[in-house]
N, C-alpha and C positions, 0 to 999 in steps of 0.2 A: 504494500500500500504506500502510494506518494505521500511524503510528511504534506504537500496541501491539500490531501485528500483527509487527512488525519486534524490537520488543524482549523477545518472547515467543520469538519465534526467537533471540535470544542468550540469551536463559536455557535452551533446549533444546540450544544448544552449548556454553555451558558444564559441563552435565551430563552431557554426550557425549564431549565432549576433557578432554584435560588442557591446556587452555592455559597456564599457569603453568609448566610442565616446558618447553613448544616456544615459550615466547616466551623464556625464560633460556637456551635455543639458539641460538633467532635473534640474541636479543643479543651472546652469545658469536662467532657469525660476522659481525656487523658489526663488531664491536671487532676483532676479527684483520682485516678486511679496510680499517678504518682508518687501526689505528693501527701494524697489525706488516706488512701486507703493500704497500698501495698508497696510503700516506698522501696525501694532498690537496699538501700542502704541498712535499712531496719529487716528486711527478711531474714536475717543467720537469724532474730534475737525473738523475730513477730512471727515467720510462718510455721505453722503449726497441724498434723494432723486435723484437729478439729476446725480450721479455717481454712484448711484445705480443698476438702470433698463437700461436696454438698449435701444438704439434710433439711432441705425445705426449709431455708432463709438464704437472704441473697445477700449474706457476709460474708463470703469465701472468696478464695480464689480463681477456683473452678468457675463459678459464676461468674463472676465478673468478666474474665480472659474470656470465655464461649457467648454468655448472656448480655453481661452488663455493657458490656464496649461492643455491641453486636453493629451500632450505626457507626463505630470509627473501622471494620471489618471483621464483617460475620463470617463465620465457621461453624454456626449450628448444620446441623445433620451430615456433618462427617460421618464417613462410613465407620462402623465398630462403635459411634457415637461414644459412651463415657471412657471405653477402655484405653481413650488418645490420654488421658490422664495421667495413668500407669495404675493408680487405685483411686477408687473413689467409693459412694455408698450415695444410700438416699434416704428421706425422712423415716421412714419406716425400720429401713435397718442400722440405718446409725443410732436408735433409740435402743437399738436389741444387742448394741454390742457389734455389728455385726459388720464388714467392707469386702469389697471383691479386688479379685485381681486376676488378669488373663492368663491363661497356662494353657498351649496346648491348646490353642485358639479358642478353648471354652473358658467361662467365667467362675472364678474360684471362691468360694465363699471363704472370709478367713475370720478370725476373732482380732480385737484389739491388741492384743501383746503382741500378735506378728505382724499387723499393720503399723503399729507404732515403729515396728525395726524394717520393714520393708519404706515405710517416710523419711526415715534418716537418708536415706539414700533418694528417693525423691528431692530434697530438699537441697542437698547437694548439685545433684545435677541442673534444678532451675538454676542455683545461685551461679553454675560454672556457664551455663548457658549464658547467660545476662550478662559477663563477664568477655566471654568469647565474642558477644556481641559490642561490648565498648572498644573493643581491639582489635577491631576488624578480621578475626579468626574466623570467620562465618561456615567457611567449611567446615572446621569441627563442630557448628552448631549441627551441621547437614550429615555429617559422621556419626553423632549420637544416636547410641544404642537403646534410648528409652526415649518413649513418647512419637503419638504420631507425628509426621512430617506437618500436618498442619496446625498443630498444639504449636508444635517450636517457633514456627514460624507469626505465630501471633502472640505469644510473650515476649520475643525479641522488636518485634513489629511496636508493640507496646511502652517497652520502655524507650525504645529507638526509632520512632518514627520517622524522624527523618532519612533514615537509611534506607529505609526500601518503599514501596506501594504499598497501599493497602488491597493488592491483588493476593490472598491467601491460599489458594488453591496450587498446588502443583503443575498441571494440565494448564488451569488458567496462564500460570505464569508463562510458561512457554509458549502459550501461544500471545502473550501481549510481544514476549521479543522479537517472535518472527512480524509482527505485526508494525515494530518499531525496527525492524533491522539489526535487534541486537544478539549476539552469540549467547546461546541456553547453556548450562552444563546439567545435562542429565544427570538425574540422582542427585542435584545440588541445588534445590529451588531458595534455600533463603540468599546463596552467594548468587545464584543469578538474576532475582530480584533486587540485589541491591547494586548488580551491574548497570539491570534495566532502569532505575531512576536515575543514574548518572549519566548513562546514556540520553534519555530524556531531556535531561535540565540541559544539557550542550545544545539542544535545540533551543532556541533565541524566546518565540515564541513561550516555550513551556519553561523560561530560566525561574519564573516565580511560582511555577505551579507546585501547591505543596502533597504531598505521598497521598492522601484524602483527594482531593482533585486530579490527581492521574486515575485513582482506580476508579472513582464517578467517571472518567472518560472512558474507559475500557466496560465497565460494565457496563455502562446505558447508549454507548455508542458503538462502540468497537468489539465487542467480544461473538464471534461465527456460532453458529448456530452448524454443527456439523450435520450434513447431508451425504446422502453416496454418493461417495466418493469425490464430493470436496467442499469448501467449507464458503459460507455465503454471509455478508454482513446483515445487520437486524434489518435495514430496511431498505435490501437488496431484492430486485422481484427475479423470481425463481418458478421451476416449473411446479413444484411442490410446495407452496405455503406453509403447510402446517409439516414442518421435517420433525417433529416431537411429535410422536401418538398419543391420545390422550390418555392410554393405557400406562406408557413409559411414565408421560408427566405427573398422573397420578400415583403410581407406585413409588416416586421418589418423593411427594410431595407424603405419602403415610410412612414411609420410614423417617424423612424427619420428622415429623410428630410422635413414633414412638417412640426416638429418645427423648423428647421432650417431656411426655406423659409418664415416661418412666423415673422421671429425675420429678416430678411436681404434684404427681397423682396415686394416691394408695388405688389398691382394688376395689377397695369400698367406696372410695367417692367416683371412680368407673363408673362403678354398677349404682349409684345415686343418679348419675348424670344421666345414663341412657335410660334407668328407669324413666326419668322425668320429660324423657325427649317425644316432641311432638312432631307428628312429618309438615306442618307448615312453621316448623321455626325458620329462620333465616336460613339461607343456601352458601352465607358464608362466615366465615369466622374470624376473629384474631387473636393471636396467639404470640404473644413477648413481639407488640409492634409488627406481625407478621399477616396477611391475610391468610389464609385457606379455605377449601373447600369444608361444606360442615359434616356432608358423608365421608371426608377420605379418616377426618378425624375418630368419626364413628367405627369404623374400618379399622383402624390404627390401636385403637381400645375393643373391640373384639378379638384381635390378634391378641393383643397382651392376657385379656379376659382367657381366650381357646389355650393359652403357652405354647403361640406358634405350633400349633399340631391340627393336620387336617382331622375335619368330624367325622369324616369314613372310615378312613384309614389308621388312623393316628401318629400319618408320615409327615413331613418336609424337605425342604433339601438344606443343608449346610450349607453357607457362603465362606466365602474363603476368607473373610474377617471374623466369624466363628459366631455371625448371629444364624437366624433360619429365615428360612424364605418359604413364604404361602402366600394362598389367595383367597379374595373375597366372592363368590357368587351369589347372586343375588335370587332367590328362588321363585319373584315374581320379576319379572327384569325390568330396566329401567326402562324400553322400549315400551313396555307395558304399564307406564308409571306407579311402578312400582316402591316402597316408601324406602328410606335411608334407616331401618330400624332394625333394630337388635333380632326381632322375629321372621324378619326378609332381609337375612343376613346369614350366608356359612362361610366358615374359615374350612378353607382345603386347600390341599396341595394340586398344581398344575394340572396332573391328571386325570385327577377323580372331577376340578373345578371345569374342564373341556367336556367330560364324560359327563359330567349336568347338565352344561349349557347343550350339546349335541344332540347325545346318547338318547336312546329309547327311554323313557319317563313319563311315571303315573304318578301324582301325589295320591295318595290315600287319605292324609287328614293331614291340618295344615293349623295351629294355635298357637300362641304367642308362648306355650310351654315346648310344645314337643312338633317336630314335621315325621311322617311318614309318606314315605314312596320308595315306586319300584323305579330302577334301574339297569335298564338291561338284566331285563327280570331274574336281578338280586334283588331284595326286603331290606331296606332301611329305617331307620326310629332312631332320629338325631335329636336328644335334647337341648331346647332353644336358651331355658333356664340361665341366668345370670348368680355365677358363683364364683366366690374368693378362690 
């Protein structure tokens, strides 16, 4: 792309947004999160276990680095969601004593005495991070053997904003370089983001623009939309419009919500909520400043409600960040307008969820307790019931 193809595009967002109003916000939440909430300097003596992980209050760390600085760059719904941590827990089990930790791509329940020694080393590694980031070491930040790629890259992002974008993403980042003409280094996304804002500001144009203001240009102007087999700007006409199916956009948009629901929500206020849910409440929602759809969230709390297990079968598949993968079928379909409710709702896996929507099929009876029907005349009796 010609840099005045690029800088045409930040004159069409400056016209567009206010940035001047959201970047004295952004600023506003780095300074609180420098200098009043988790100073740099105060961490060997301030962070702590308990201010760590989260447990349903928005004093930690974890919050604040994922949730609370989510408008100077957000990172919710990372894949593996809390496990970018290294440990973490939530209301319910940090009450009980109780934090996980990943092993073997599945999640490990532990008790306090071993979390407390599994922290020391946590604690460690932020401070050496933060560190490697005042001193331009950024490859060893990229080298680090604990925490996800995109964790690191937003507590370094944080205390050193001026060093790179607030483009967080991996994928992202590479493709803002190719985008600006700058050299990537694979497997090294916080050294190559901080390549790519130097490279940037050498353009004349963008000498004043601050890390906050390149990634509003890349994200709301610049960032491809991949297509097969090549990649198309947002408001580029194409033969295909819609290169995201709503199937895809939906399934990404209920996994970030269930780590969200999992770090904010017991089972018991789950099962409050959809109790209480009406099919004409609103069709959309929000969520920590976020919009969403109000069925994907519904969807997203049935999953967590079934514990990722098909109601046929009681299969899934493993993903290779060690959550599980299923689906929603809806038993009267939305074709059919059919409602967003817990009782025209199954959790199944791929196969059996095709083998409904398809497959030869009688319902027999059908109540907001129990469905019965045949399927490829086998006998099914799936309880609809809402349970801890």
């Amino acid at each position: 792309m010609r840099t005045s193809e690029i800088i045409q595009k930040a004159e069409e967002l400056k016209l567009e947004n206010n940035l001047a109003t959201r970047q004295n916000n952004v600023n506003r939440l780095l300074s609180n999160f420098n200098n009043s909430l988790f100073p740099k300097e105060n961490l060997k003596q301030y962070l702590s276990l308990d201010n760590y992980v989260r447990k349903g209050t928005k004093d930690t760390f974890t919050y604040w680095v994922e949730v609370g600085t989510k408008e100077v760059a957000d990172i919710r719904g990372a894949p593996g969601g809390s496990a970018m941590f290294h440990i973490w827990s939530n209301e319910q089990k940090y009450n009980k004593g109780i934090f996980f930790i990943k092993e073997n791509r599945f999640n490990k329940e532990i008790r306090r005495t071993e979390a407390l020694k599994i922290f020391t080393n946590v604690k460690k590694r932020i401070i050496d991070l933060i560190n490697f980031a005042s001193i331009d070491r950024l490859d060893l930040i990229d080298e680090m053997d604990m925490f996800w790629k995109i964790y690191r890259m937003k507590i370094a992002y944080l205390y050193y904003p001026e060093k790179f974008t607030s483009i967080m993403k991996e994928d992202d980042i590479k493709q803002a370089c190719n985008i600006f003409g700058v050299n990537h280094k694979d497997k090294y996304p916080v050294y190559s983001n901080s390549i790519l804002i130097k490279e940037i500001r050498k353009i004349a144009y963008f000498k004043n623009w601050t890390s906050y203001m390149i990634g509003s240009l890349f994200y709301g102007k610049l960032k491809a939309i991949k297509a097969p087999g090549k990649f198309i700007l947002d408001s580029a006409i194409v033969e295909k419009k819609n290169v995201v199916s709503e199937d895809e956009a939906d399934i990404e948009e209920q996994e970030e919500l269930v780590d969200i629901i999992k770090e904010t929500e017991t089972k018991e206020q789950i099962i409050e909520e959809l109790t209480n849910l009406k099919s004409n409440d609103p069709k959309e929602i929000t969520v920590h400043g976020k919009t969403y759809k109000r069925n994907n969230k519904v969807i997203a709390q049935l999953k967590i409600l079934r514990n990722f297990k098909c109601q046929i079968c009681n299969g899934n598949i493993l993903k290779s960040n060690g959550t599980f993968y299923v689906e929603a079928a809806h038993i009267k379909s939305k074709s059919q307008k059919g409602p967003e409710t817990p009782d025209n709702i199954l959790i199944l896996c791929p196969n059996h969820h095709k083998e409904f929507d398809y497959g030869k099929k009688n319902i027999l009876a059908h109540s907001i307790e129990f469905i019965e029907f045949e399927l490829n005349d086998k006998l099914h009796k799936i309880d609809l019931n809402l349970r801890v």
